[in-house]
matplotlib code that plots the C-alpha trace (Angstrom):
import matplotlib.pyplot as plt

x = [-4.7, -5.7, -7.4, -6.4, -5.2, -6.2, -3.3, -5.0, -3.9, -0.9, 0.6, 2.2, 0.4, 2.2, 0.6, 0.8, 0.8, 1.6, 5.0, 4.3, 0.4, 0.5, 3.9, 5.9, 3.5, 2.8, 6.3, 6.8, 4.0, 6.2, 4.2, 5.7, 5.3, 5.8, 5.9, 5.5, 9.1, 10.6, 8.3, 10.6, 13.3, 13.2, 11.9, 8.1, 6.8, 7.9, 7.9, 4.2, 5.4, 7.4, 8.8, 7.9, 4.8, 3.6, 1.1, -0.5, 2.9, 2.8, -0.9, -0.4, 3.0, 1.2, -2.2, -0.4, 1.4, -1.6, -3.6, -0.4, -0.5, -4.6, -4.4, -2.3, -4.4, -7.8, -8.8, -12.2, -11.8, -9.8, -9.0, -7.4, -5.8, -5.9, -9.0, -5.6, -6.3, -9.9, -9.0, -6.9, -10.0, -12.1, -10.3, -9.5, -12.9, -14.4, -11.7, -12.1, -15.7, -13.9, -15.8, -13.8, -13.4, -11.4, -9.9, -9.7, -7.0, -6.5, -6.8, -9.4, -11.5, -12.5, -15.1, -15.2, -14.5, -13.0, -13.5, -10.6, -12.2, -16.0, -14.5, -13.1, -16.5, -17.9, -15.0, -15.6, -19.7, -18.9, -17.1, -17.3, -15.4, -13.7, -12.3, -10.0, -11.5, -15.3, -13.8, -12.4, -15.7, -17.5, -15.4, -16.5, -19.9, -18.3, -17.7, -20.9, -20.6, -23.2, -21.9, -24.2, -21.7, -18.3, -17.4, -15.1, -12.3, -9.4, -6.2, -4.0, -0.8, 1.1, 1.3, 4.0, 5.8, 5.5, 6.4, 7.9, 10.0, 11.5, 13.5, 16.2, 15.7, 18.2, 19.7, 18.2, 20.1, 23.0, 23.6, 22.5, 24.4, 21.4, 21.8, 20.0, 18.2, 16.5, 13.1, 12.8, 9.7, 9.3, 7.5, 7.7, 6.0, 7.4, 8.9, 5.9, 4.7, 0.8, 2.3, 2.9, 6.7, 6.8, 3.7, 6.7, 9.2, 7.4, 6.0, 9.3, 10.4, 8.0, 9.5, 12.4, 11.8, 9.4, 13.2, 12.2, 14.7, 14.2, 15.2, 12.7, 13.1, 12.0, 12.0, 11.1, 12.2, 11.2, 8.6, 10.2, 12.3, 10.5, 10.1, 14.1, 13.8, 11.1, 13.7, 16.3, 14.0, 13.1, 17.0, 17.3, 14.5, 15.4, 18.9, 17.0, 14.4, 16.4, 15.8, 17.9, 16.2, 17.8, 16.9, 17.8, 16.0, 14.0, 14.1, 13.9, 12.8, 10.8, 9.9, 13.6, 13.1, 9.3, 11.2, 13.3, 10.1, 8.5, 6.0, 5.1, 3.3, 1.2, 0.7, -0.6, -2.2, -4.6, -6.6, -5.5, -7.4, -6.1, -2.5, -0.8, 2.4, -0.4, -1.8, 1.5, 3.4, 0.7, 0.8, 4.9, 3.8, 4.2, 1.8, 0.4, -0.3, -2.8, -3.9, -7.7, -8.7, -9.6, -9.1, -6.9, -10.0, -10.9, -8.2, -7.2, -9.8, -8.6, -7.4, -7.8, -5.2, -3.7, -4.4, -6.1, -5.3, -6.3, -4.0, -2.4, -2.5, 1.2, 0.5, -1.8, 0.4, 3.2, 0.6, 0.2, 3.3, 4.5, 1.8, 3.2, 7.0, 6.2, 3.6, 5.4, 2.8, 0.0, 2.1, 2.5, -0.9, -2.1, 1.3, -0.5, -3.8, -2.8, -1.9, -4.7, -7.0, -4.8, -4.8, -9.4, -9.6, -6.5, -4.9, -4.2, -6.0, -9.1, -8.4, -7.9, -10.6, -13.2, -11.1, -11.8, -15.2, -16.4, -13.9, -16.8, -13.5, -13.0, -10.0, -7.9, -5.7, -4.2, -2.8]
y = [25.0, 22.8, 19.2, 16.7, 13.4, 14.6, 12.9, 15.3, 18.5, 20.4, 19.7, 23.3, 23.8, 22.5, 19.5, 19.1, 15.2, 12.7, 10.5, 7.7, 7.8, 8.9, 11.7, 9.7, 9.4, 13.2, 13.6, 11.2, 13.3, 16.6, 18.2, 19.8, 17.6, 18.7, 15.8, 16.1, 15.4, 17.7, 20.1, 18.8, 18.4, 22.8, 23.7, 24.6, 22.0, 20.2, 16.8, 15.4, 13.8, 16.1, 14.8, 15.4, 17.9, 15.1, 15.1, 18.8, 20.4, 18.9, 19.2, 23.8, 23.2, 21.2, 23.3, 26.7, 25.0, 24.1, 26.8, 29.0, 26.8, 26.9, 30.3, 30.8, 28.3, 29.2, 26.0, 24.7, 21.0, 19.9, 15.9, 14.1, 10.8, 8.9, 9.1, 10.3, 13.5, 14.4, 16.6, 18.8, 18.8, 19.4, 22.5, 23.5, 22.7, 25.5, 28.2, 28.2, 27.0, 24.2, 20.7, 18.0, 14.2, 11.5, 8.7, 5.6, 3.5, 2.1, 0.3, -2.6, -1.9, -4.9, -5.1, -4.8, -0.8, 0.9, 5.3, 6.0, 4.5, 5.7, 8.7, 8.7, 8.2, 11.3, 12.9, 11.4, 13.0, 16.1, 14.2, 12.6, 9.6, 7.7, 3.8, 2.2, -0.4, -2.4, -4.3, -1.0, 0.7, -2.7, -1.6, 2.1, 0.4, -0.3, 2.8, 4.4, 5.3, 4.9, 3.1, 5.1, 8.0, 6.3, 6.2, 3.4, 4.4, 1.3, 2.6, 2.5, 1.5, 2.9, 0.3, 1.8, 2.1, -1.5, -2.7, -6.4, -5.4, -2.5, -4.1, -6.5, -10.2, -12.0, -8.4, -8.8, -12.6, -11.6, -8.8, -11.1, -14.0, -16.3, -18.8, -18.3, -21.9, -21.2, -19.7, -16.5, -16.2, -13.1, -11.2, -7.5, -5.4, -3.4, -5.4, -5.5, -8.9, -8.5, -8.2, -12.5, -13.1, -15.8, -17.7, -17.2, -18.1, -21.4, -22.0, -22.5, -24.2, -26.9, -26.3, -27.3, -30.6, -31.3, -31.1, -27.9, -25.5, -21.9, -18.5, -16.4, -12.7, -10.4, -7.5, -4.4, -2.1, -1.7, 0.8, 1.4, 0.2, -3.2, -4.2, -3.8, -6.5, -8.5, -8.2, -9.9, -12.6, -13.4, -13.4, -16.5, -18.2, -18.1, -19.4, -22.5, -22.7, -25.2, -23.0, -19.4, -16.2, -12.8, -9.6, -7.3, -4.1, -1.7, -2.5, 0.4, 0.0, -2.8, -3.5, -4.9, -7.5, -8.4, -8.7, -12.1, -13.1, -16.8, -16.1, -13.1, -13.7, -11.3, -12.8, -10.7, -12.1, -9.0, -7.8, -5.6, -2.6, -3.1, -4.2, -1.9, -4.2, -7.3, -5.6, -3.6, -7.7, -8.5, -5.6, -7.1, -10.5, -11.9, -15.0, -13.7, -15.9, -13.3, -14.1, -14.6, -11.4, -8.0, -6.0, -8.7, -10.5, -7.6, -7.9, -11.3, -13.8, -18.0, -19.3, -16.9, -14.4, -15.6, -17.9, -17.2, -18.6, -19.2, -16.9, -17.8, -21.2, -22.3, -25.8, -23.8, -21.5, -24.0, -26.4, -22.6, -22.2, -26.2, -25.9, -23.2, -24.0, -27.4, -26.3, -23.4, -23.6, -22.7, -20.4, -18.4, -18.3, -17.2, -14.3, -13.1, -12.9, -11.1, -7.9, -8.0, -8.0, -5.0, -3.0, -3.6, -2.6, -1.3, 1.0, 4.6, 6.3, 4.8, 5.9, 9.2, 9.3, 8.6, 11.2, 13.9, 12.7, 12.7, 16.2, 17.4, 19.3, 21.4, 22.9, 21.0, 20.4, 17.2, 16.8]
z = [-8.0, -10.5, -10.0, -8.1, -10.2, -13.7, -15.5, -19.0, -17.9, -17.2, -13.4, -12.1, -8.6, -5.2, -3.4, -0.2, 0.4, 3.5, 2.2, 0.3, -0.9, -4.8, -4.3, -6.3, -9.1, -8.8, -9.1, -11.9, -14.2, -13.0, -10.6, -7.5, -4.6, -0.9, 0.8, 5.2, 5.1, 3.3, 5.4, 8.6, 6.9, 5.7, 9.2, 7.7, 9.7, 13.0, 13.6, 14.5, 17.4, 20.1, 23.5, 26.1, 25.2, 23.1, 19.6, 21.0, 20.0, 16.9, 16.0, 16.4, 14.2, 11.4, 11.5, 10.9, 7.9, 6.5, 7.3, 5.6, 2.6, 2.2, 2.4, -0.2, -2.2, -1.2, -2.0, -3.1, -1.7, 1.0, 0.7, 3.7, 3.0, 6.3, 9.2, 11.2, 8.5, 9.9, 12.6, 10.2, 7.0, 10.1, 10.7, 7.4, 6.2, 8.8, 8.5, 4.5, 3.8, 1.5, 0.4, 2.4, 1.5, 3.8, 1.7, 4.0, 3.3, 7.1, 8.8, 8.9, 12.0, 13.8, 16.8, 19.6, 18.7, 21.0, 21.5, 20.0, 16.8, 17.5, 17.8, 14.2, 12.7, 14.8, 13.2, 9.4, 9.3, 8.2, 5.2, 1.8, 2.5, -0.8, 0.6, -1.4, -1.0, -0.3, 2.4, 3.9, 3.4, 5.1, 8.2, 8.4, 9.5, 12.4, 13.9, 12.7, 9.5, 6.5, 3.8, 1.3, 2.3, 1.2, -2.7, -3.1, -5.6, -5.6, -6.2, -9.2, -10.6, -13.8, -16.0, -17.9, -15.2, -14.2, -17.6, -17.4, -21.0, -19.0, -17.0, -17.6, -16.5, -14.1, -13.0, -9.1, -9.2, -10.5, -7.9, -5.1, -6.4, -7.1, -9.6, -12.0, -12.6, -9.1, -8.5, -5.9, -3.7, -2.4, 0.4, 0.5, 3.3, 6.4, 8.9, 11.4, 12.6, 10.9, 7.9, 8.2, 7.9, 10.4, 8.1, 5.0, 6.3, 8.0, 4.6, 3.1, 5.9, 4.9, 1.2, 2.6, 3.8, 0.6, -1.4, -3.2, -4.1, -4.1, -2.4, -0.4, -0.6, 2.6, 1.5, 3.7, 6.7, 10.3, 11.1, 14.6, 17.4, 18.4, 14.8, 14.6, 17.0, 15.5, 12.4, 14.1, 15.4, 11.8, 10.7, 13.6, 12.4, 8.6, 9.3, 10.7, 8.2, 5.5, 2.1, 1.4, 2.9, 1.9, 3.6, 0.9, 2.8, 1.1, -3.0, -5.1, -7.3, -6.8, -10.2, -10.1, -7.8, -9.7, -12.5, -11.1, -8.8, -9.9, -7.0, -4.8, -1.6, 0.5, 3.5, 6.0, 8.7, 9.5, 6.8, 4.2, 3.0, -0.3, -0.7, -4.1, -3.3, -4.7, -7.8, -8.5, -8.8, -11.0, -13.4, -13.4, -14.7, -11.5, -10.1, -6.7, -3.7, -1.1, 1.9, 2.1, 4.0, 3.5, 0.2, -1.2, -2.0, -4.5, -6.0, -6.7, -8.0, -6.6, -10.1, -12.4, -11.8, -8.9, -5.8, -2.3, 0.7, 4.7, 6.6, 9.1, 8.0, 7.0, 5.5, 3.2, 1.4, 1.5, -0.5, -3.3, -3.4, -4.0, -7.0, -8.6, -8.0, -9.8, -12.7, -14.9, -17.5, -15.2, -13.6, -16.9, -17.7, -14.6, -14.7, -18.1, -16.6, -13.7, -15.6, -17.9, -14.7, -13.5, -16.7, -16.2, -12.5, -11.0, -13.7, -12.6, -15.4, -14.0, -10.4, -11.8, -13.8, -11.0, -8.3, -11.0, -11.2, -7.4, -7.2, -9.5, -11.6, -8.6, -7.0, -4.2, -1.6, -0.5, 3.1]

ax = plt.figure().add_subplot(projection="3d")
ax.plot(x, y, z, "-o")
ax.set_aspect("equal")
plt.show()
């Protein structure tokens, strides 16, 4: 196989790659992408998770389909994305004598740490580790791990793919019937609870009763059964909130929706390893309001190219987002900042360039 991330050559080899993570952008630069669920979906590989035998079943299922697929590779380096990825390198990295790196992407660990976690950084010695982020790479410490060990290597976005003039202004309000005279603040994560919905939608409650107008956006999906629920919880309390809240679902693509945004707001209440959802709205022109915590802090600097605040503190981001709603001109300049700090520290030909650089220009696999 050929490197991994080297946007300079030629992409031909098959990468074996969790969903999500950088498939799409493989995809986009035409390299064959297997994704774990097409693997389900063809019968090469079961689903990780098997009643009632449990994650054993699905362990021997996903370990001969990788071991098929290394084997056919004979790869040189072996690079898991996820710590939940380290039992498989582990494995693969003995059977084939193979180089492994763990990327660590989440989550945030937080003491006290439990064995489940200690357990993970037993797991992550053999390794090169590469954290997306120095917050992320902070809370390896935790669990035992030597920062001198981890390479941190933020992730990237394709800024001609997230080209404001790409994309036609107004569309998203048209085909939501927005007018288009009023401003859309919009949230979009996975319908979980840490990712702070009930902080938004608080926050433009207190919009609300300041006489602002605008229209929040939620825009995301559940991640199971009991954040279905928590979805229909939020639903209730947005009808009550005073100010227009649309749950458009998953936006794709989201560029769309960035597009029409006067303000995007990550406000998670745990801390983010890195957000791409914060630099990926920036590198759209859009003003960013983060949540003080975690890898957001990398990647947003208070007043420069977007504003910080005090999760889970409502009156806070309601104050942010008043400011901005009310001062266009500094909204603006801060939107034009935004991508040019992208473009310095968060463009993908830079995260390439470093991956092919710790890879040492060797062979790989990514599972």
């Amino acid at each position: 196989m050929q490197r991994v991330f080297d946007e300079n050559e030629e992409w031909s080899p098959m990468y074996f790659i969790p969903e999500g993570s950088y498939a799409g952008w493989l995809r986009g630069k035409g390299c064959s992408v297997t994704t774990s669920r097409r693997f389900r979906e063809s019968g090469m590989l079961k689903e990780g998770r098997i009643r009632p035998l449990g994650y054993a079943v699905g362990f021997v299922f996903t370990s001969v389909a990788l071991i098929r697929l290394c084997w056919n590779y004979r790869p040189e380096v072996i690079i898991g994305n996820g710590l939940g990825s380290s039992l498989y390198v582990l494995l693969l990295k003995v059977l084939f004598l193979a180089r492994a790196w763990v990327i660590h992407h989440h989550p945030i660990f937080r003491t006290p740490v439990n064995f489940r976690e200690r357990l993970i950084g037993l797991l992550l010695y053999p390794f090169g580790i590469i954290s997306v982020s120095k917050a992320a790479r902070k809370s390896l410490e935790l669990i035992g791990v030597q920062s001198r060990n981890v390479n941190v290597v933020y992730g990237g976005v394709d800024l001609m793919e997230f080209d404001p003039s790409l994309f036609t202004l107004n569309d998203f309000k048209r085909n939501h019937l927005i007018p288009i005279e009023i401003p859309i603040i919009v949230l979009p994560a996975a319908i979980t609870p840490w990712k702070g919905h009930v902080v938004f939608i608080k926050s433009l409650e207190v919009l609300a009763k300041r006489n602002l107008k605008a229209v929040g956006i939620i825009c995301g999906e559940p991640l199971n059964g009991d954040d279905a629920l928590y979805l229909e919880q939020l639903k209730k309390m947005a009808r009550d909130c005073g100010m227009p809240v649309l749950f458009p679902g998953r936006i794709s693509p989201i560029q769309s929706i960035y597009r029409d945004a006067c303000v995007m707001v990550n406000a998670s209440i745990e801390p983010e390893p890195l957000g791409a959802v914060t630099y990926e709205a920036m590198a759209m022109g859009v003003c960013v309001v983060g949540s003080a915590a975690g890898g957001t802090m990398e990647i947003i600097e208070d007043g420069e190219n977007g504003f910080l605040y005090p999760a889970p503190d409502v009156a806070s981001l309601a104050n942010r987002l008043e400011y901005l709603l009310k001062n266009e001109n500094i909204r603006k300049s801060i939107s034009r900042r935004a991508r040019e700090s992208v473009n310095l520290k968060f463009n993908i030909k830079k995260t390439c360039a470093c991956y092919k650089s710790l890879l040492t220009k060797a062979d790989g696999v990514v599972i």
